[in-house]
C-alpha positions as CSV (number, residue, x, y, z in Angstrom):
1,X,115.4,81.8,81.0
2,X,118.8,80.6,79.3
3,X,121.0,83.6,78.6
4,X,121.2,83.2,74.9
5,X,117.3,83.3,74.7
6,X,118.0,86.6,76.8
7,X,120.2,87.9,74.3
8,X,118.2,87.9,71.3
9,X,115.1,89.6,73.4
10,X,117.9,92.7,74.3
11,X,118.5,93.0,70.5
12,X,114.7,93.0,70.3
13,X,114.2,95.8,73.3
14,X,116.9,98.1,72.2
15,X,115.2,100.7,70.1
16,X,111.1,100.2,71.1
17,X,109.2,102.9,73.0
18,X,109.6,102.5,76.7
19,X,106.1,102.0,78.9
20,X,107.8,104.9,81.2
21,X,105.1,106.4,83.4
22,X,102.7,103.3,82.5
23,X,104.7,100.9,84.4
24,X,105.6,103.3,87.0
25,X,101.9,103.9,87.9
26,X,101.6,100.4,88.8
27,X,104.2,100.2,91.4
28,X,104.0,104.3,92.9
29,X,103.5,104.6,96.9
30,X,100.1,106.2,97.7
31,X,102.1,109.3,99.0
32,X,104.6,110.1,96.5
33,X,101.8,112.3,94.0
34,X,101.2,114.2,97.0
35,X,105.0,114.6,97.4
36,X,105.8,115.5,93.7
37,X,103.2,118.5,94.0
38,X,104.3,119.7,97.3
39,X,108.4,119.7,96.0
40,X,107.8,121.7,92.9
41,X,110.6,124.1,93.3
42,X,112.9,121.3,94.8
43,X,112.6,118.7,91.7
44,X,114.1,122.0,89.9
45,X,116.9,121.4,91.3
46,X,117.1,117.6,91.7
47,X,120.4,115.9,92.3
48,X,121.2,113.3,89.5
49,X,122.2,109.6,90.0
50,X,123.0,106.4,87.9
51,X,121.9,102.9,87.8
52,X,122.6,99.5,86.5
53,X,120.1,96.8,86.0
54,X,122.7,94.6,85.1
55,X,122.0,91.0,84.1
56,X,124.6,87.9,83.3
57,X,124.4,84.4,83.0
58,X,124.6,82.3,86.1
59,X,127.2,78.7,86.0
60,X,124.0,77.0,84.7
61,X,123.9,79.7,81.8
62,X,120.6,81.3,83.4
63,X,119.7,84.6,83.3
64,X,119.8,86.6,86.9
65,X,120.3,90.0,87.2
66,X,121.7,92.2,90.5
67,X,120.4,93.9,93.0
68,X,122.0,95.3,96.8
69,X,120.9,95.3,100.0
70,X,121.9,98.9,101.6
71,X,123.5,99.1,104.7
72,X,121.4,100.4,107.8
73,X,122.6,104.1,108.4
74,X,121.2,107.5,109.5
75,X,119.3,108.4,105.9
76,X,116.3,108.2,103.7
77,X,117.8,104.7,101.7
78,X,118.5,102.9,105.0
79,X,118.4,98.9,104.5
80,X,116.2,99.5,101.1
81,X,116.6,97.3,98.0
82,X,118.3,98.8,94.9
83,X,119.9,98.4,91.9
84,X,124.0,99.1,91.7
85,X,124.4,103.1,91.4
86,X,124.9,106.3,93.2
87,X,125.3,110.2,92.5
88,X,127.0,111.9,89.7
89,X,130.7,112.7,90.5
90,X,132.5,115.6,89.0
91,X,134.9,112.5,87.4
92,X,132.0,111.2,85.5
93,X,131.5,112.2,82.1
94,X,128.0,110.9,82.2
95,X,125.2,109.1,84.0
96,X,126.0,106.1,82.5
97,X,129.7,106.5,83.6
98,X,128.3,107.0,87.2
99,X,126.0,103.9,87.1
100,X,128.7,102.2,85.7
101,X,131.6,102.9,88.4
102,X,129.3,102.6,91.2
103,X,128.8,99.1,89.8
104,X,132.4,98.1,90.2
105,X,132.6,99.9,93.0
106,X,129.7,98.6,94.6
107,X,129.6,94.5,93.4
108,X,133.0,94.2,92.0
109,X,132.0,94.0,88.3
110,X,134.9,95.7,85.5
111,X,133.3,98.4,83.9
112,X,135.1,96.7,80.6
113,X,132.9,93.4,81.1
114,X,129.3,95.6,80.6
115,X,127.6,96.6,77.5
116,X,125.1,99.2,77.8
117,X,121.8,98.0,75.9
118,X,119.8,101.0,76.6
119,X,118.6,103.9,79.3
120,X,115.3,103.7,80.8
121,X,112.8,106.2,81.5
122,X,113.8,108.0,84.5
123,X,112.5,108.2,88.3
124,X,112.2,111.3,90.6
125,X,113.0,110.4,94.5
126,X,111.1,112.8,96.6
127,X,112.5,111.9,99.8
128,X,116.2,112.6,98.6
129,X,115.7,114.7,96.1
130,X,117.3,112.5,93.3
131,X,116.8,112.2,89.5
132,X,118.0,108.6,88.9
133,X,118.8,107.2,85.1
134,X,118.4,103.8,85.5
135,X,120.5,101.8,82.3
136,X,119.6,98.2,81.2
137,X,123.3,96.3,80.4
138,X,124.5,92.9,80.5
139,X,127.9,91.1,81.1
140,X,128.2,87.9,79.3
141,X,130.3,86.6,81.8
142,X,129.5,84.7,85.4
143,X,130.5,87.9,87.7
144,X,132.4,87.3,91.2
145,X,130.8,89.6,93.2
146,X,133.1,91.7,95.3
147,X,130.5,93.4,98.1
148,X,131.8,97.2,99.0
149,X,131.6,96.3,102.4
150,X,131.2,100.0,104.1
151,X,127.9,101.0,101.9
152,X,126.4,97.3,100.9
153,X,125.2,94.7,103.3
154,X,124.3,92.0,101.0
155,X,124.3,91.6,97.1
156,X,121.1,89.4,95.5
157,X,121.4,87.3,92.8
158,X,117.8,87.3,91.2
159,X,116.1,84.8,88.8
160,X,114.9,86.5,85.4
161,X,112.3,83.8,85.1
162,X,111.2,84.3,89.0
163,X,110.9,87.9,88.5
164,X,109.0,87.5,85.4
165,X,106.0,85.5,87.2
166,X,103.3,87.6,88.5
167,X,103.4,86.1,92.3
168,X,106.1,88.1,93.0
169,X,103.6,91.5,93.1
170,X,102.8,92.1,96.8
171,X,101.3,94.9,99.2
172,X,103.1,95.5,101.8
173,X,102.9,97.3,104.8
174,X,106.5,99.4,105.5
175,X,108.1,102.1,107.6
176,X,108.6,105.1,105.1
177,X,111.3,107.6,105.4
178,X,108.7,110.1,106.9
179,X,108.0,107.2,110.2
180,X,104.9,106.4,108.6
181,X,103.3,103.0,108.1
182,X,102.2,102.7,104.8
183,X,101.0,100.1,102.4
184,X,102.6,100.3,99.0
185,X,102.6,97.5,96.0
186,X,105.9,95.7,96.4
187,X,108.0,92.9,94.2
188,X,109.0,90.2,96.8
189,X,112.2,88.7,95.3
190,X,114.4,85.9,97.4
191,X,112.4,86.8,100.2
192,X,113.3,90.6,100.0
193,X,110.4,93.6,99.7
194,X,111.2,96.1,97.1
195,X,109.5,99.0,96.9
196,X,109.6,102.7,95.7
197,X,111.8,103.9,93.0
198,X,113.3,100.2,92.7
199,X,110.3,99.0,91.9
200,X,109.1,101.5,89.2
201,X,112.4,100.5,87.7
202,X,111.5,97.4,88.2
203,X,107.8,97.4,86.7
204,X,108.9,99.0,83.8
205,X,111.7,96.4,82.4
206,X,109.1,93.5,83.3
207,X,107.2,95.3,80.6
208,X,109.2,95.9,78.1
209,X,110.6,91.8,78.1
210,X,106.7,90.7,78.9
211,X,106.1,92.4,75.1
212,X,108.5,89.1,73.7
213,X,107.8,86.6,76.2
């Protein structure tokens, strides 16, 4: 999709009610009900986090948008797909501020080159015990990418137009945080698997741009 196309839809997306739980549904793990009910008491007390779906025009003037690849460490987000974002610092102001920082911080993109279009409807993670605020924004520039090399192992570069087409939608067996094989319904994107809260994230924006496509 050429960027200026994308522009107009943003304009159109702003201000309309978001699908929320409805385009959750259709991308939850089989496990994570049984997880919100048994952490009752801990969601009360949820940690809060930030992040960007941020999309930009490519040299070719096509819309792409960002993800990361996460580094392989000793935690619950180990080598998992994601968008740009992280925890709420006591130097952010806001959740937007957080997803915004961890942005630059993370792929290299000035904080002064992104308007915010909107938030999004939020996502509990049970294994971490995270409320994230995902926020749709744009840059209207090409971004060069500047990886944080200690907490990202690669940065992907995804077609609007390939996410947009319904092949993408897997089931796929993974390894869960709780060393558990599962299969969950999964967006296969440049040969990646995202899953989980990604992809809830991710189910509900390719609802809200299906509505004016």
């Amino acid at each position: 999709m050429n960027f200026d196309e994308f522009l107009k839809l943003t304009s159109k997306v702003k201000n309309i009610q978001l699908p929320a739980e409805s385009s959750h549904f259709k991308m939850v793990p089989p496990f994570r009900r049984a997880l919100m009910k048994k952490q009752k008491e801990a969601i009360k007390k949820a940690k809060r986090a930030g992040v960007l779906a941020l999309f930009y025009p490519d040299k070719n003037k096509q819309t792409k948008f960002v993800l990361i690849l996460r580094k392989t460490y000793k935690g619950v987000h180990s080598a998992q797909v994601a968008f740009p974002g992280g925890k709420l610092e006591k130097q952010d102001v806001s959740l937007e501020a957080a997803a915004l920082r961890e942005a630059f911080e993370e792929v290299g993109v000035p904080i002064e080159t992104i308007e915010v279009i909107r938030e999004l409807s939020q996502v509990y993670i049970p294994p971490s015990n995270f409320y994230v605020q995902p926020f749709l924004g744009i840059t209207k520039t090409t971004p060069s990418f500047i990886k944080q090399d200690d907490e990202v192992e690669a940065i992907i570069e995804i077609d609007l137009q390939h996410f947009l087409d319904d092949s993408v939608l897997i089931n796929k067996q993974v390894s869960t945080s709780y060393s558990v094989e599962v299969e969950v319904p999964a967006f296969k994107l440049n040969e990646h698997v995202v899953w989980g809260a990604t992809a809830m994230m991710l189910s509900e924006i390719k609802d809200l741009l299906k509505q004016y496509t």
